[in-house]
Every structure is written in structure tokens, then in C-alpha cells.
MDAnalysis code that builds the backbone (N, CA, C; Angstrom):
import MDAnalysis as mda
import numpy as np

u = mda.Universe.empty(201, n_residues=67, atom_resindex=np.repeat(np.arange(67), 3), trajectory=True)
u.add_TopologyAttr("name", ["N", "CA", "C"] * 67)
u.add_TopologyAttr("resid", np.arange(1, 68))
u.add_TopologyAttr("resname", ["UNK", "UNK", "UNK", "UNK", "UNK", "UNK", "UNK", "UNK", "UNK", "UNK", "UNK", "UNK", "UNK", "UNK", "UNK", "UNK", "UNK", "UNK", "UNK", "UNK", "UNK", "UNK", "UNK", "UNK", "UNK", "UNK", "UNK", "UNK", "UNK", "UNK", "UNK", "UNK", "UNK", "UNK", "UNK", "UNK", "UNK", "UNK", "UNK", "UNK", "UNK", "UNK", "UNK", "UNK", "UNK", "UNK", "UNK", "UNK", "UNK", "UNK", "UNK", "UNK", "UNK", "UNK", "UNK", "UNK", "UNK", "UNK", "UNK", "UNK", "UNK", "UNK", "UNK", "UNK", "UNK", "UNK", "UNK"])
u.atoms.positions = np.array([
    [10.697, 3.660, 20.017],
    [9.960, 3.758, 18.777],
    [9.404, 5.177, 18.675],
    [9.595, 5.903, 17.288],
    [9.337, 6.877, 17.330],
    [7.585, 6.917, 16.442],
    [7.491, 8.021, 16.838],
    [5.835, 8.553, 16.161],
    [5.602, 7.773, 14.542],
    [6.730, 7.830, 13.612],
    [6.280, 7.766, 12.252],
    [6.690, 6.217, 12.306],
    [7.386, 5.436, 12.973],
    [7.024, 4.115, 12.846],
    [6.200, 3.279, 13.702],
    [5.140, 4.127, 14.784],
    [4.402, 3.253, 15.700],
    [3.222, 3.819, 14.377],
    [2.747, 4.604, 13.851],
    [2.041, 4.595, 12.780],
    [1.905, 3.564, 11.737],
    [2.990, 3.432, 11.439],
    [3.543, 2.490, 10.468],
    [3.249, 1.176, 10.986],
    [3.822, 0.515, 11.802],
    [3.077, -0.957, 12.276],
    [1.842, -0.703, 12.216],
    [1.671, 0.426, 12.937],
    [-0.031, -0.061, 12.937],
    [-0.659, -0.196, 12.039],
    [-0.068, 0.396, 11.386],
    [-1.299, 0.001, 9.687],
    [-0.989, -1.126, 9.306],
    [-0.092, -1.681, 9.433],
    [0.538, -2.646, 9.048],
    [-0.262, -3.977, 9.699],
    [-0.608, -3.445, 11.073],
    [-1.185, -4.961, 11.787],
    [-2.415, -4.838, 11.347],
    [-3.113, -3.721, 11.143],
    [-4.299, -3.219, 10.909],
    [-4.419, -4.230, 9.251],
    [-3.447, -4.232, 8.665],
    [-4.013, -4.574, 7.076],
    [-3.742, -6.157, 7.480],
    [-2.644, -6.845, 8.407],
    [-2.342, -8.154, 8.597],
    [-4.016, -8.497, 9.079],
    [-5.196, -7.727, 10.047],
    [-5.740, -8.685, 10.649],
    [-6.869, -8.824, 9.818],
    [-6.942, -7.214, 9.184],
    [-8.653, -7.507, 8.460],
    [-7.945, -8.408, 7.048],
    [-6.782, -8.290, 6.320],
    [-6.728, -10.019, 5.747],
    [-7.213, -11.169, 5.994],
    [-6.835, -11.277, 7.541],
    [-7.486, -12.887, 8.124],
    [-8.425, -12.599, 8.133],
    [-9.498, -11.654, 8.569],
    [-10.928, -11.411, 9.068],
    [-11.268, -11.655, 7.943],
    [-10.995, -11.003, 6.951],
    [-11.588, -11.066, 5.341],
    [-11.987, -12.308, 4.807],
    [-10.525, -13.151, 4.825],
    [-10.329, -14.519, 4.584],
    [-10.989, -15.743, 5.328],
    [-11.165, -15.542, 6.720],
    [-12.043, -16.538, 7.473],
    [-13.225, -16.532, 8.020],
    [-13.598, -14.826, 7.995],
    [-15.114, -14.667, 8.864],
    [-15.892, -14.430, 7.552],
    [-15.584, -12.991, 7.149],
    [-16.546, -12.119, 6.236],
    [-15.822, -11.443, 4.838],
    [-15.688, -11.851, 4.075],
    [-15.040, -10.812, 2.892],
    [-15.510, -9.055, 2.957],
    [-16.431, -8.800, 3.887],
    [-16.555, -7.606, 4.348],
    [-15.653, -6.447, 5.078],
    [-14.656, -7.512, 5.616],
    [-13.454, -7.534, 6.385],
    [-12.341, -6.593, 5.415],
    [-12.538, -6.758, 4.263],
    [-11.565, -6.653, 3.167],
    [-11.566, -4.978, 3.148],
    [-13.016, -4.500, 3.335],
    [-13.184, -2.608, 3.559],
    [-11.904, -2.271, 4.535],
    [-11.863, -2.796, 5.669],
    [-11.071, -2.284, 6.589],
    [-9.484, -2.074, 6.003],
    [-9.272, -3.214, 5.117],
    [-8.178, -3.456, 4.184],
    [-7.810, -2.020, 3.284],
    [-8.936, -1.479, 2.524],
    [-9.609, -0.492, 1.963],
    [-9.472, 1.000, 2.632],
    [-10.172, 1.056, 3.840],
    [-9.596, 1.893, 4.396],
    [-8.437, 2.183, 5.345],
    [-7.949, 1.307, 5.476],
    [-6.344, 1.626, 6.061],
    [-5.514, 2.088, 4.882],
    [-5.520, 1.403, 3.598],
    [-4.932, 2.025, 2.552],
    [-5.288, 3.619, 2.144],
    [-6.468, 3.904, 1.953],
    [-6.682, 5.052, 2.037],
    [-6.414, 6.217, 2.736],
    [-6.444, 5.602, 3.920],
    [-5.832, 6.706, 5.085],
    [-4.265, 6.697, 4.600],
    [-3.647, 5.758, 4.515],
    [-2.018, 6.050, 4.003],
    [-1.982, 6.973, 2.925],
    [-3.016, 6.940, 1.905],
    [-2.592, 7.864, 0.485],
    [-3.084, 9.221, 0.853],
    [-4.042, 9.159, 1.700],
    [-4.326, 10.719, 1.750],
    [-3.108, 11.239, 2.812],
    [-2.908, 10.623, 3.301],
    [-1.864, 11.188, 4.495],
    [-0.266, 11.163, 4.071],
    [-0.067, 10.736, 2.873],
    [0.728, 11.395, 2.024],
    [0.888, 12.444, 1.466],
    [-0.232, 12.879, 1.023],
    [-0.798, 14.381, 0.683],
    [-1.054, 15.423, 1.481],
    [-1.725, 15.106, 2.302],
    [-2.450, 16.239, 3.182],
    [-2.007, 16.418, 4.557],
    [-0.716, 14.857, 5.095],
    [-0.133, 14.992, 6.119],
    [-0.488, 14.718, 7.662],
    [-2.033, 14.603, 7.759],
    [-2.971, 14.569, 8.380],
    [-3.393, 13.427, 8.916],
    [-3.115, 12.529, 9.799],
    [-3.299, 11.121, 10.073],
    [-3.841, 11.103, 11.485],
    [-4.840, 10.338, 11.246],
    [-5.756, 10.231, 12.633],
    [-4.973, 9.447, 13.910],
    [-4.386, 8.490, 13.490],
    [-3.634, 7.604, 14.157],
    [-2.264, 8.176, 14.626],
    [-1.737, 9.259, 13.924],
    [-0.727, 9.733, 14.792],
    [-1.223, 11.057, 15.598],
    [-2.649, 11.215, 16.017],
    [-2.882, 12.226, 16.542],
    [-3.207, 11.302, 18.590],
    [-3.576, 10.215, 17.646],
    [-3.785, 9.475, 19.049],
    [-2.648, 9.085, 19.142],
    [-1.493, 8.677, 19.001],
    [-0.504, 8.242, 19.671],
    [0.082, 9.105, 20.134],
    [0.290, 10.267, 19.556],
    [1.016, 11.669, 19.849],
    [0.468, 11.796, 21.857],
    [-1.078, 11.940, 21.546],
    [-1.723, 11.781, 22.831],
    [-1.042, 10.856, 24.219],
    [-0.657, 9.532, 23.548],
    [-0.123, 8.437, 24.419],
    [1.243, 8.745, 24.469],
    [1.973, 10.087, 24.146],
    [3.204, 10.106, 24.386],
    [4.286, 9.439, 23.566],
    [4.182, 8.985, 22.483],
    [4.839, 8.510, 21.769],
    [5.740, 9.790, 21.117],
    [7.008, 9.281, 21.271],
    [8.046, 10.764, 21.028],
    [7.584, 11.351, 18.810],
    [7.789, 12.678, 18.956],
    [7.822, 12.654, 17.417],
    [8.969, 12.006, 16.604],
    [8.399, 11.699, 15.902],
    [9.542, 11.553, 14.483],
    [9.766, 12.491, 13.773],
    [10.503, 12.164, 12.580],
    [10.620, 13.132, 10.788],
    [8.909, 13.309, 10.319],
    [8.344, 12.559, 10.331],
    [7.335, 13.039, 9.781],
    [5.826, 13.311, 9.988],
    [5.664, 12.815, 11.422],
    [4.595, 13.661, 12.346],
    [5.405, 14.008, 12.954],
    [5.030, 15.296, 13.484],
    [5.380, 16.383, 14.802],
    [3.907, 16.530, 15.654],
])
């Protein structure tokens, strides 16, 4: 698995859990929802993603679109 799709799940599990959290604990849950989306749109733009700076860290090989 390369850099731009271990990003990619992760947001992905990231939006799967605060759904449930949202849905069964706290509708507060739903922000996290909120900001995982956000981090995707700015990091369309500006390229800049927090989450592939830590995986980069853990050795995760680059992809096309983090280096």
C-alpha cells in the first residue's frame, strides 16, 4: 500500500467510525465527520495533509500524490 491510499482509508475509517459514534453515543461525533472532510478539501488545494506526514514517518512508501 502506497502513501496516497493508506491516507485514503484512513479517512475513510475515520468518517465510517465518527458515523457510528454520531449515531449511537453523541451527535457531537458528527464534527469529527466535519473535520475529516475538511482536511480532504483543503488538501486538495494546498496539498498539505497532516496524516500523510505521519505515515510518511511510519515508512509507508510514497505514492503519485504525497511525496
Amino acid at each position: 500500500m502506497n502513501l496516497d491510499r493508506a491516507v485514503f482509508a484512513f479517512a475513510g475509517v475515520m468518517v465510517l467510525i465518527s458515523l457510528a459514534l454520531g449515531y449511537y453515543v453523541s451527535p457531537y461525533w458528527f464534527l469529527l465527520t466535519a473535520f475529516v472532510g475538511l482536511n480532504l478539501f483543503q488538501t486538495a488545494f494546498t496539498g498539505f495533509c497532516p496524516a500523510a506526514i505521519v505515515f510518511k514517518m511510519l515508512g509507508v512508501k510514497p505514492g503519485c500524490t504525497f511525496k
